[in-house]
C-alpha positions as CSV (number, residue, x, y, z in Angstrom):
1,X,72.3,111.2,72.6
2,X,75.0,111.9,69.9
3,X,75.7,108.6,68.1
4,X,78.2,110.4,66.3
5,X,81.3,109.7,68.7
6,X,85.4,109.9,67.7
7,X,86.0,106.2,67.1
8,X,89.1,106.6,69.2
9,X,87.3,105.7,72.4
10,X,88.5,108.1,75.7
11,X,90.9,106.4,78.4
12,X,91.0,106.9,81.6
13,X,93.5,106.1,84.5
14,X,91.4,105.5,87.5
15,X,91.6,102.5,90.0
16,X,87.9,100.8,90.4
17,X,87.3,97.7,92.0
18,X,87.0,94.7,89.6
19,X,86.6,91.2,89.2
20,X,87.8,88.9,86.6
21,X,85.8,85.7,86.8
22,X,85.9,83.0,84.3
23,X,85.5,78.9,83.7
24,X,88.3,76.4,83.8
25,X,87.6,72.9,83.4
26,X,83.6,73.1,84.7
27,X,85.2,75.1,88.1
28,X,84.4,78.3,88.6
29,X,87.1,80.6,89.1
30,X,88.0,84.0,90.1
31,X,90.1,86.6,90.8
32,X,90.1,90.3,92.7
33,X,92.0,93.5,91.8
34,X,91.2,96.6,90.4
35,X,91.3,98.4,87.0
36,X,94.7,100.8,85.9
37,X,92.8,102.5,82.6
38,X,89.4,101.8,81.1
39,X,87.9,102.5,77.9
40,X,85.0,101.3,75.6
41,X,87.5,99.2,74.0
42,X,89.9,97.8,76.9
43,X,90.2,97.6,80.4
44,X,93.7,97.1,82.0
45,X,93.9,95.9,85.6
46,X,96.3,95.0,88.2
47,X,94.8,91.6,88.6
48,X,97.3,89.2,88.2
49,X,96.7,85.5,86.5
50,X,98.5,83.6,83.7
51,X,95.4,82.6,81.8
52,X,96.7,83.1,78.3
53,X,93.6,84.2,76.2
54,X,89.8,83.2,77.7
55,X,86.4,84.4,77.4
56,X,85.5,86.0,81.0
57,X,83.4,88.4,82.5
58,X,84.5,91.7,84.2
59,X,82.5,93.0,87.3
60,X,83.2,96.8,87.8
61,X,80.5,97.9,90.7
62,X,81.0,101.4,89.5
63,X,80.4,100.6,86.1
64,X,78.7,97.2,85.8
65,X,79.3,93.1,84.5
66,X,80.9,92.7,81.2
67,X,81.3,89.9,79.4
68,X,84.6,89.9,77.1
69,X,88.2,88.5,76.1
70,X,90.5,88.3,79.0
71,X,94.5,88.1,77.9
72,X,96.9,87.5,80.2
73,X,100.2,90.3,79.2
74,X,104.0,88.8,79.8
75,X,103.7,90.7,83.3
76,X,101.0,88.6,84.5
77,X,98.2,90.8,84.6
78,X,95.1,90.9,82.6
79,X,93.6,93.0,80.1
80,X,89.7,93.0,79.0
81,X,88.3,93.6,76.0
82,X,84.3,93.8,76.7
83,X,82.2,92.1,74.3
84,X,79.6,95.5,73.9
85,X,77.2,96.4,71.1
86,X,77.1,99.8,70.0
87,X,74.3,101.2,72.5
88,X,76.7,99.9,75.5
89,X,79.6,101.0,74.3
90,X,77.8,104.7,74.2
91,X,76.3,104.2,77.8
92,X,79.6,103.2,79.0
93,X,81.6,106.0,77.5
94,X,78.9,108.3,79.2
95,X,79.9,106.1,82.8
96,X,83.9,106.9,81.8
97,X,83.0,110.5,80.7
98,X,81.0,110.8,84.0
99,X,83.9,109.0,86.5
100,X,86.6,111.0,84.9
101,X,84.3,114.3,85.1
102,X,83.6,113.5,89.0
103,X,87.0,113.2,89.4
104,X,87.7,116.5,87.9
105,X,85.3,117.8,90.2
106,X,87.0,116.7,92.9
107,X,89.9,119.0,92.5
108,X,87.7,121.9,90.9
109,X,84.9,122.1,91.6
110,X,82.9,122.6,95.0
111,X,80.7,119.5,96.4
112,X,78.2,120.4,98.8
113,X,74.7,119.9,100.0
114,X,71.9,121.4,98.1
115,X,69.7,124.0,99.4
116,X,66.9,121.7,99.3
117,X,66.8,118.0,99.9
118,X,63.7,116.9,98.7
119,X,62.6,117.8,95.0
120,X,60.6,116.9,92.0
121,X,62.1,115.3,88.8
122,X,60.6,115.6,85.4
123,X,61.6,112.5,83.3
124,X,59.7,112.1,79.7
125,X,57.1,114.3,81.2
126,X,56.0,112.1,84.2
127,X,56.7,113.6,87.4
128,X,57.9,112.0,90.7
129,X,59.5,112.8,94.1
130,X,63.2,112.4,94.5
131,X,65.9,112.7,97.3
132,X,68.6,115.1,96.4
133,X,72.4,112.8,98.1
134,X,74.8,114.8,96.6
135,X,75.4,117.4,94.4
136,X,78.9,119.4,92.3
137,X,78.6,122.0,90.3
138,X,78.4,119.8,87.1
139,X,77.0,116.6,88.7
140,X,74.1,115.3,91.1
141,X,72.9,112.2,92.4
142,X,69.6,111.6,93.2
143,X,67.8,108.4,95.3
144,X,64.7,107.2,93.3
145,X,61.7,105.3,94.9
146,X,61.7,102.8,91.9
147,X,64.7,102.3,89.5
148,X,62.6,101.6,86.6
149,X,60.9,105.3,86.6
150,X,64.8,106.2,85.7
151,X,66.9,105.0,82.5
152,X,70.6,106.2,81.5
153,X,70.6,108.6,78.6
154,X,67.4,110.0,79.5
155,X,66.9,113.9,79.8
156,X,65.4,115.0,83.6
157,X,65.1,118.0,85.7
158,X,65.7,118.4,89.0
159,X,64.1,121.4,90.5
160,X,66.5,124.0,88.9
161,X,68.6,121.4,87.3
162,X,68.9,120.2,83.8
163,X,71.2,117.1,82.6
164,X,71.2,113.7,81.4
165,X,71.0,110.7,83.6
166,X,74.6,108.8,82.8
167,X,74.1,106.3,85.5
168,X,71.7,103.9,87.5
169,X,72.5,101.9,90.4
170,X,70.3,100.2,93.2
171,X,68.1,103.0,94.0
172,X,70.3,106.1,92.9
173,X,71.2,107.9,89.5
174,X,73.6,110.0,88.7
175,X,73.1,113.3,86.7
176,X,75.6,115.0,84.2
177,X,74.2,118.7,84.4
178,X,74.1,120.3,81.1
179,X,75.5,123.4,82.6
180,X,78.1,124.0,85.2
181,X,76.4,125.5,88.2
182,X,77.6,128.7,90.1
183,X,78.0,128.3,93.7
184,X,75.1,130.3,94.4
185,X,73.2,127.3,94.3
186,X,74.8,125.6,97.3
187,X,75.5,125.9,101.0
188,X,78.9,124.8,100.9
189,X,80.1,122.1,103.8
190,X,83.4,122.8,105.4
191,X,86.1,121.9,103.8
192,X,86.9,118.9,105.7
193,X,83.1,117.3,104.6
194,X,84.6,118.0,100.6
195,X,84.9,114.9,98.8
């Protein structure tokens, strides 16, 4: 992993769902929305509270639980600024490189099923069986029988695909291919199946 990043951190405008939750007088509150822009640095949303400046946590499914400084701007809504040290703040610009990447993919590149379902993943040379879900030409996501075989950052294969996993969640990673793939690789599903 390069630890040698631009410490102007990448932003990205993408609506996730989030939660702001946070402590007021020993009650517990919270509040529902979803984000406007993220970045290792700060994460705008659209939820709305007037909570001047608190120490919260911010649950992004997608991305994970983050504990930070909430700040409410004159418009009401909140901005986050996660608490991360610097190994976090590279696995989460991986997530944000990865979400924006997918979404790129959406528009330019081909999703589709793989040619084969079932394969075998090599991860720090231990070898185990893995369901193929989906697959882009720059991205795959593979189910796992135990989420501890699988960490993010780590380098796998995947039958004929190479990457780096960028993403773990329940029982699935996802996979940033170190190459984009040609569509010879896939049996295409009809257009109305594209993501």
């Amino acid at each position: 992993m390069d630890h040698h990043r631009d410490p102007m951190p990448m932003v990205v405008a993408i609506t996730l769902d989030a939660r702001l939750m946070w402590n007021s007088d020993n009650v517990a509150l919270k509040r529902a929305g979803s984000t406007t822009t993220i970045s290792t640095r700060k994460m705008n949303t659209n939820i709305i509270s007037k909570i001047g400046r608190i120490t919260a946590r911010l649950a992004i499914p997608r991305l994970g639980i983050f504990d930070g400084i909430a700040t409410s701007a004159s418009s009401g809504r909140i901005h986050f600024e996660p608490s991360l040290d610097e190994m976090d703040r590279l696995r989460l610009e991986d997530q944000i490189s990865f979400i924006s990447r997918s979404e790129e993919d959406r528009r330019n590149h081909i999703r589709a099923a793989p040619i084969h379902r079932r394969g075998t993943a090599v991860l720090n040379g231990r070898t185990f069986e893995v369901s193929i879900v989906d697959v882009s030409q720059s991205g795959l996501l593979i189910s796992v029988p135990n989420r501890e075989d699988i960490s993010i950052g780590s380098k796998i294969e995947v039958g004929p695909w190479k990457g780096r996993v960028i993403r773990v969640q329940h029982r699935t990673a996802a996979i940033r291919l170190d190459e984009i793939q040609g569509r010879d690789v896939f049996i295409g599903f009809p257009p109305a199946y594209r993501r």
